[in-house]
C-alpha positions in Angstrom: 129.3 61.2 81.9 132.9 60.3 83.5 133.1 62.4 86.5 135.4 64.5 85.3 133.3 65.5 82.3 130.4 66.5 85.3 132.9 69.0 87.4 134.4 70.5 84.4 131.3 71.1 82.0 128.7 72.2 84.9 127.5 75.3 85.1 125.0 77.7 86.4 121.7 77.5 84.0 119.5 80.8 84.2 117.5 80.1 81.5 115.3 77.3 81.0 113.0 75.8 78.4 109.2 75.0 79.5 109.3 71.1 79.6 108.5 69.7 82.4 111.0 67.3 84.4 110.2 63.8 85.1 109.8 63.3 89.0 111.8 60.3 88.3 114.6 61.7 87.0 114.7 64.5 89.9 114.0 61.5 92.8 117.5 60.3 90.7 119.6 63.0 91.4 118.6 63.6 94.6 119.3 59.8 95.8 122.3 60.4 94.3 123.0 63.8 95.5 122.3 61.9 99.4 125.6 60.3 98.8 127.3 63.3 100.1 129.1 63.3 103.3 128.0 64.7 106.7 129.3 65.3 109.7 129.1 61.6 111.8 126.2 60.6 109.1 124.0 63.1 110.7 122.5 63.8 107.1 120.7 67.0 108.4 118.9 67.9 104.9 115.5 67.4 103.4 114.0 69.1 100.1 111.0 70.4 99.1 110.5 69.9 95.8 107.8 72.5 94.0 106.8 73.1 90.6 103.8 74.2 88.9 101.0 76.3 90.6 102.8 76.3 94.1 106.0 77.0 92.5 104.0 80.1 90.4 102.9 81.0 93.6 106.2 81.7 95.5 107.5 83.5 92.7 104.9 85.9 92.9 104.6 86.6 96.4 108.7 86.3 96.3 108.4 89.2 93.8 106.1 91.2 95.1 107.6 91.8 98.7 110.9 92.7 97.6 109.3 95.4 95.2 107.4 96.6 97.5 110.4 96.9 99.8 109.8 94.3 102.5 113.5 93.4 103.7 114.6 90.0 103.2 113.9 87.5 105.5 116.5 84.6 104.7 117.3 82.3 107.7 121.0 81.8 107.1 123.5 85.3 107.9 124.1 86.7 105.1 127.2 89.3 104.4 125.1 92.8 103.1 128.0 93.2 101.3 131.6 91.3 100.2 135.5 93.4 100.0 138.4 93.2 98.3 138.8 90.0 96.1 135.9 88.2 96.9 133.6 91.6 95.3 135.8 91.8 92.2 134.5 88.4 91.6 131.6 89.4 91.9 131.7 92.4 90.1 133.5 90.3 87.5 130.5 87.7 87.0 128.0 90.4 86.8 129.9 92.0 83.7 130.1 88.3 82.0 126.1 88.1 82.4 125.1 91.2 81.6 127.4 91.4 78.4 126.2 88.2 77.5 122.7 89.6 78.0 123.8 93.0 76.2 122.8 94.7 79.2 124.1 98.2 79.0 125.3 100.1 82.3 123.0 102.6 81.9 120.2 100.2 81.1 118.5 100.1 84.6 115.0 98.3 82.8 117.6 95.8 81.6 119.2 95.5 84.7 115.8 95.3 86.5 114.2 92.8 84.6 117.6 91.0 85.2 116.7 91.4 89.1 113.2 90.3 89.1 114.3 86.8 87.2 116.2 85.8 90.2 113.2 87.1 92.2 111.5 84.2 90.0 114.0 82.2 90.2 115.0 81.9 86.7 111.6 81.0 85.8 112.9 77.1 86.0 109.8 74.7 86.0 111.2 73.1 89.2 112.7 74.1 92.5 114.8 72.5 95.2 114.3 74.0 98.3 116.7 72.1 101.0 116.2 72.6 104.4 117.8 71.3 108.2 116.7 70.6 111.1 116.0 73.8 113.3 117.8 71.8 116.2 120.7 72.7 114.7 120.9 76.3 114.1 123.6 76.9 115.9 125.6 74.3 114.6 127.7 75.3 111.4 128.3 72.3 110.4 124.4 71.7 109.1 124.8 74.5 106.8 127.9 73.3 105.9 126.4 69.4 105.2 123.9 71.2 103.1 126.6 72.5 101.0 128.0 69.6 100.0 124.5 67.6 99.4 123.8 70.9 97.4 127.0 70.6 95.3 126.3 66.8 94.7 122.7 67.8 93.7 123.6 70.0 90.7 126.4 67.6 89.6 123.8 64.8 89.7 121.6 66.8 87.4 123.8 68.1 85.1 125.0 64.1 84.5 121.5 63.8 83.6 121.2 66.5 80.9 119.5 68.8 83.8 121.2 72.5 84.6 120.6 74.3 87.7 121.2 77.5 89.3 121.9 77.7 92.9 120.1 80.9 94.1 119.5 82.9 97.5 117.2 85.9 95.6 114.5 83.1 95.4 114.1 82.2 98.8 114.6 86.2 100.1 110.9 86.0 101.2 111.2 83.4 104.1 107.3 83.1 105.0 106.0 82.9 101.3 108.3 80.1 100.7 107.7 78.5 104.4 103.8 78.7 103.2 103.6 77.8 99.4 106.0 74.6 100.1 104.6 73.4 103.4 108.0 73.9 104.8 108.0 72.6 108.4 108.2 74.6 111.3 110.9 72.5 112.7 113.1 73.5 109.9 115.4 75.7 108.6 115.7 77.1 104.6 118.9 76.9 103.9 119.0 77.9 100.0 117.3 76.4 96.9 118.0 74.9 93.7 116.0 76.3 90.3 116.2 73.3 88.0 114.9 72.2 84.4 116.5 71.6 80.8 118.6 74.3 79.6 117.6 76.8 77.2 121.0 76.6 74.4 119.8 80.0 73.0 119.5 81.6 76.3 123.2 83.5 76.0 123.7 83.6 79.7 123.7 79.9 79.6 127.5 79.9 77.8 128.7 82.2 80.5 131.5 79.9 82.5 133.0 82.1 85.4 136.7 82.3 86.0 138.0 80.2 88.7 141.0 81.1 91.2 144.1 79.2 90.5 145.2 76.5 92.7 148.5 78.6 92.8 145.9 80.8 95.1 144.3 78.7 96.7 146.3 75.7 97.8 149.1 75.8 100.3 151.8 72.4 100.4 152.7 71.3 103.7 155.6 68.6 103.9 156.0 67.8 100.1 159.2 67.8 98.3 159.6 70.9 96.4 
């Protein structure tokens, strides 16, 4: 695919089919997903990349803490809860998934079940779990490095007929995830990837989510009018 073609037809997959993906083709898009700049080089990221049984395991123990009401332990802050526009979108997401789901309001099964997939994260048959060096916690701009290898990641992919969600409720159990993936001590888990082929029948799968205009979001400095 052009580039263009990448950026404009990407979006977030939540539901998958079985197959499994070559590691070939993920060792692809994560060499080219390394392209992405970081601050002075420093390239701060690694990734764990699970699947099967380990993978099975995660989403269980994933699932089963946050049922049972363990709070999350993610090592990034976290806002418990966004205001004003940036809440309306995503209040405005939610309603595009769940009526593409037919999720009712009043459904709360529906809406659990809807919950508990992100728990597993999406059921994909592979995830990405990208990490940085614990040295630099306190420097923002390793979480910020990670962003852009992450946004390169799921581009890659999705040039390669893979979709991916990126997705926080899958790592909320820090410890199950540090142990099922042999995640180093000496690192941080900064967020993780849940990747396969998409399902086409899977309705949330058409859902593209409305972007802020560039009117918004861009101010001109020292252009002609």
């Amino acid at each position: 695919m052009k580039y263009d073609e990448v950026v404009l037809g990407r979006r977030s997959i939540r539901g998958y089919k079985p197959d499994p993906v070559p590691r070939a083709v993920i060792r692809e898009v994560i060499e080219m997903a390394m392209r992405a700049p970081s601050s002075l080089n420093t390239q701060p990221w690694h990734f764990y990349v699970v699947t099967g049984e380990p993978l099975d395991r995660i989403r269980a123990g994933n699932t089963e803490r946050n049922l049972a009401g363990v709070p999350h332990s993610r090592e990034f802050r976290v806002s418990e809860q966004y205001q004003g526009e940036h809440r309306e979108r995503q209040i405005e997401i939610a309603k595009q998934l769940f009526a593409a789901m037919s999720i009712e309001r009043h459904d709360k099964a529906a809406r659990q079940d809807w919950v508990l997939r992100g728990f597993r994260q999406f059921d994909a048959p592979v995830s990405i779990v990208i990490t940085y060096d614990r040295e630099l916690l306190d420097n923002d701009i390793a979480p910020f490095d990670c962003g852009a290898v992450t946004n390169a990641l799921v581009n890659a992919a999705w040039s390669r007929g893979l979709g991916c969600v990126i997705n926080s409720q899958g790592i909320m159990q820090s410890p199950v995830v540090r142990e099922h993936a042999g995640i180093a001590d000496d690192e941080v888990i900064m967020i993780c990837v849940a990747m396969g082929y998409p399902d086409e029948t899977f309705p949330a799968n058409d859902v593209v989510s409305r972007r802020k205009s560039i009117e918004d979001a861009a101010v001109w400095v020292g252009f002609d009018s």
